[in-house]
N, C-alpha and C positions, 0 to 999 in steps of 0.2 A: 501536585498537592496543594498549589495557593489555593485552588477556587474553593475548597473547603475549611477554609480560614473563614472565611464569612459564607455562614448559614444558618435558616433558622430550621429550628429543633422543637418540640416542646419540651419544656425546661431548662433548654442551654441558655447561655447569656442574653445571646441576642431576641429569644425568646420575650425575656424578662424586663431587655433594656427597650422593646416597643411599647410595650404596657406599661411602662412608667413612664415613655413619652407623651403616650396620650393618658396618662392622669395629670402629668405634670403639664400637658395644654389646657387638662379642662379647667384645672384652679388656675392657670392665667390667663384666659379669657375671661373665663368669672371676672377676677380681677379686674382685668385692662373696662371691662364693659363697666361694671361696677366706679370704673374710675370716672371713665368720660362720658356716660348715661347714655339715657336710650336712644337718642339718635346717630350715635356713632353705634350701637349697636347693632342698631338696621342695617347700616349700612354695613358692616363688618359680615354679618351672617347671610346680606345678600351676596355679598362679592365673593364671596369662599361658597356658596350655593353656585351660582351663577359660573364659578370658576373653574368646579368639580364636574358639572354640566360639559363646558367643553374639553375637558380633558379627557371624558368620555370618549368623545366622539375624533377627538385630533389626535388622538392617542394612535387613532389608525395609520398616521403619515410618519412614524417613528418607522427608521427603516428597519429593523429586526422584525419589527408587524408587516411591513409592508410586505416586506420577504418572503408570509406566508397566508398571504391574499388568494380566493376568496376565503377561506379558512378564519381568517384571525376576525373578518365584518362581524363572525358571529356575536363576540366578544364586544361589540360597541352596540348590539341590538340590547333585546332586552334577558338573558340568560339565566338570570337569579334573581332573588329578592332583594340585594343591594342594587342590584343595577338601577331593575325599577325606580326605588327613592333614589340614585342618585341623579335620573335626568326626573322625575317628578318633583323631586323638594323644593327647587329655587320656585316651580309653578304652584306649589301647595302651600309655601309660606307665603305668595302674594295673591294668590287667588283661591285659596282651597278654603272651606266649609271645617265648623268646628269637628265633623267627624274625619275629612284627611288628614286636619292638622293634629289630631287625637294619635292620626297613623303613627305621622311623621314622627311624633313622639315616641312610643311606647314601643313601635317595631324598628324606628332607626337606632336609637338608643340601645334597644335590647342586639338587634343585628350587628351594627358594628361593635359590641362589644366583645359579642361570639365570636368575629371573624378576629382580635384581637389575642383572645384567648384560643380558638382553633384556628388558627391561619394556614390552612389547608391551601389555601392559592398561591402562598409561598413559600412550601413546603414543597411542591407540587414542580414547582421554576426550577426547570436544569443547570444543576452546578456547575455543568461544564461550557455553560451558553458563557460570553463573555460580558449581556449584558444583564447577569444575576442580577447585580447589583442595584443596577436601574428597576429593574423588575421586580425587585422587594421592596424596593422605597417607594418606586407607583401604588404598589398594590396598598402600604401602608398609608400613603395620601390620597388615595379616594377612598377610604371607608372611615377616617376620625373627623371630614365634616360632618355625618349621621349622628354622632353621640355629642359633640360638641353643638352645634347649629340645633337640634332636636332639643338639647337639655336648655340653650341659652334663648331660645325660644319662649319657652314655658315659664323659666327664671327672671327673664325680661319682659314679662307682661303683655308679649304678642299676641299669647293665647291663654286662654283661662280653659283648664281640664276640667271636667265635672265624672268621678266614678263614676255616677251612671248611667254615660255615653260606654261603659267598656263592655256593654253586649256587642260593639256594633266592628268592635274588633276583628274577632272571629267571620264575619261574612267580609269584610276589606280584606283579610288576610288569603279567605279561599277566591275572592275577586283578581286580586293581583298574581295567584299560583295559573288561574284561571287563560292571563293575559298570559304568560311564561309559557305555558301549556301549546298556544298556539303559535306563539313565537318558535319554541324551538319545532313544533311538527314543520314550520314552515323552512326554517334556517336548517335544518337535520339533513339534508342531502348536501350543505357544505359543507359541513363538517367532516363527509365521506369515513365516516365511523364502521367497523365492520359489519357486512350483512345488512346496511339498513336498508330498508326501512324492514329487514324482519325483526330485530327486537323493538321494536315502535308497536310492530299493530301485532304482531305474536303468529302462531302459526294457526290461529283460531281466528285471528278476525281481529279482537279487540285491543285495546291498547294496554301495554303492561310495561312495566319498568324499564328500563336498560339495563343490559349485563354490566361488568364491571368495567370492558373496556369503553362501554358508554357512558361512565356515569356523569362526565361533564355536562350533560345534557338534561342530568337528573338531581342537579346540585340544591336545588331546594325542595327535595323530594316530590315531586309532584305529582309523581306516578311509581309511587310508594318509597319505602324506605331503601335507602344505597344498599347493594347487596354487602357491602365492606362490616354491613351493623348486626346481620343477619346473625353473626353465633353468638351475641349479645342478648338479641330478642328475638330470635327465629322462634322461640319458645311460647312468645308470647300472641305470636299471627293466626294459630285457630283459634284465637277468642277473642278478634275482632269482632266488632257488630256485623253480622254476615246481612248483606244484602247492600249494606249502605258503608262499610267500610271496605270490604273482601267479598269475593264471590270465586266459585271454583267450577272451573273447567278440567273433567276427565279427573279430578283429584286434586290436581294443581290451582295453589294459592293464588290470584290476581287480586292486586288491588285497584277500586274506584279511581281512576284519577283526581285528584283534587280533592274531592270529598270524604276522602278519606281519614283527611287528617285534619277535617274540622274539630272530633271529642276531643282532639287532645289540644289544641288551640284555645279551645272553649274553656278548658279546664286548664291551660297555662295564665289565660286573661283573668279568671279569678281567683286565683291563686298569686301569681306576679303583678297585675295590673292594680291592685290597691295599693301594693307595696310600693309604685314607684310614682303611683300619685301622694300619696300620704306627705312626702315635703313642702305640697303646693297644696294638697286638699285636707288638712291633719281638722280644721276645723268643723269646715261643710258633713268630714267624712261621720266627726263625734256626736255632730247634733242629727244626721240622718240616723246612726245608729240607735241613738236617744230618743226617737220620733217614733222609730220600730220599735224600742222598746215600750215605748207608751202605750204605745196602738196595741203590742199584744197582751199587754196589762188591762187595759178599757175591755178589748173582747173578753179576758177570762172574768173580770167582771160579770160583763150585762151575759157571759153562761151560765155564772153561778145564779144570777138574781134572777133569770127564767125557771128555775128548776123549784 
């Protein structure tokens, strides 16, 4: 019975007590950067970049991974969309282009806060393994450099956002599902998941989701929605944009890989993506809006004085 003294839940304690750990990092970073300025902040945001980088990849020599080699390599490739930013960011905050560093923001930020709030990968960690414990704490220290290092980024004048870089969201976001896409066709015979590679390519030819005993494979939907979400919004799947979201074989629903879940990305970025510029862009965002206003004031003008 010990091993279920400590576990996370949503809504139990422990739950509750990680998300207050990482709000109660982000206001002390704030702080501590705030205290000792920007070049101790460089350097702070690169070494925890830099750090999380190889914990990545050294994570593999922990013996309980080692244990379950080739199987566990997967895990240090590229799997999800955290994985991604967590070996891109140290390379995107020293060398990436205002639209990575746009990434690094708005989807590290937004992602590790999701994985905070649904910590599905620690959830997932067998209570009876002995090293739970290890294994929830990892999993909790390589996803809060994404919201902290992204936010203190931005807060610290590394980078200047501009909203009307957040079209460019939605095409980075289907670029990186893109890279995941090929990663796991390629990593998918180590994981020796059942029948594969038949729920890979389907009994048709094309590529379609994974059942549910696959869905590690399918963690940032990328070959469509986890079947787990299905009696949720199964409702909503014939009236996808057919062609460019869904297509059907013999009756049965497939979805596009990747491009599937561009509308709703598209439609996440301007909806959430002002919202989480507005701290940093409240002014640029008032007088852009002020400009538009003008400009459609001038044209109903010079319609009325034509007529």
């Amino acid at each position: 019975m010990a091993h279920f003294l400590f576990a996370v839940r949503i809504g139990n304690f422990y739950y509750f007590l990680f998300i207050f750990l990482l709000f109660a990092l982000v206001f002390f970073t704030l702080w501590l950067c705030h205290k000792f300025g920007k070049t101790f902040s460089y350097r702070f945001i690169s070494i925890v970049l830099w750090a999380n980088f190889a914990l990545h990849f050294l994570k593999q020599f922990l013996p309980h991974i080692m244990n379950q080699w080739p199987v566990s390599l997967t895990d240090s490739a590229l799997p999800n969309l955290c994985a991604v930013l967590i070996v891109a960011a140290p390379f995107i905050f020293h060398f990436g282009d205002v639209y990575t560093k746009d990434y690094l923001y708005y989807i590290g930020v937004l992602s590790g806060l999701l994985v905070y709030f649904v910590p599905t990968g620690a959830m997932r960690t067998d209570l009876e393994a002995g090293h739970y414990a290890f294994e929830v704490a990892r999993f909790y220290l390589c996803h809060w450099p994404l919201v902290v290092c992204g936010l203190l980024m931005v807060e610290q004048g590394f980078h200047k956002l501009d909203w009307k870089r957040l079209w460019a969201i939605p095409f980075l976001f289907c670029g990186v599902l893109a890279l995941i896409t090929v990663d796991q066709i390629l990593f998918g015979p180590l994981m020796k998941v059942p029948g594969y590679p038949h729920e890979w390519i389907g009994e048709h030819g094309v590529l379609n989701r994974l059942n549910f005993e696959s869905v590690y494979s399918n963690q940032s939907m990328q070959f469509g929605p986890q079947p787990g979400v299905d009696k949720m919004f199964g409702w909503l799947y014939p009236y996808l944009i057919p062609g460019l979201m869904t297509y059907r074989v013999e009756g049965a629903i497939y979805f596009t890989p990747v491009i599937w879940i561009f509308p709703f990305i598209a439609l996440g970025a301007a909806i959430i993506g002002p919202v989480m510029a507005l701290p940093f862009e409240s002014k640029a965002m008032k007088m852009d809006i002020l400009a538009w206003q003008q400009k459609r004031k001038l044209r109903a003008m010079h319609k009325r004085a034509g007529r």
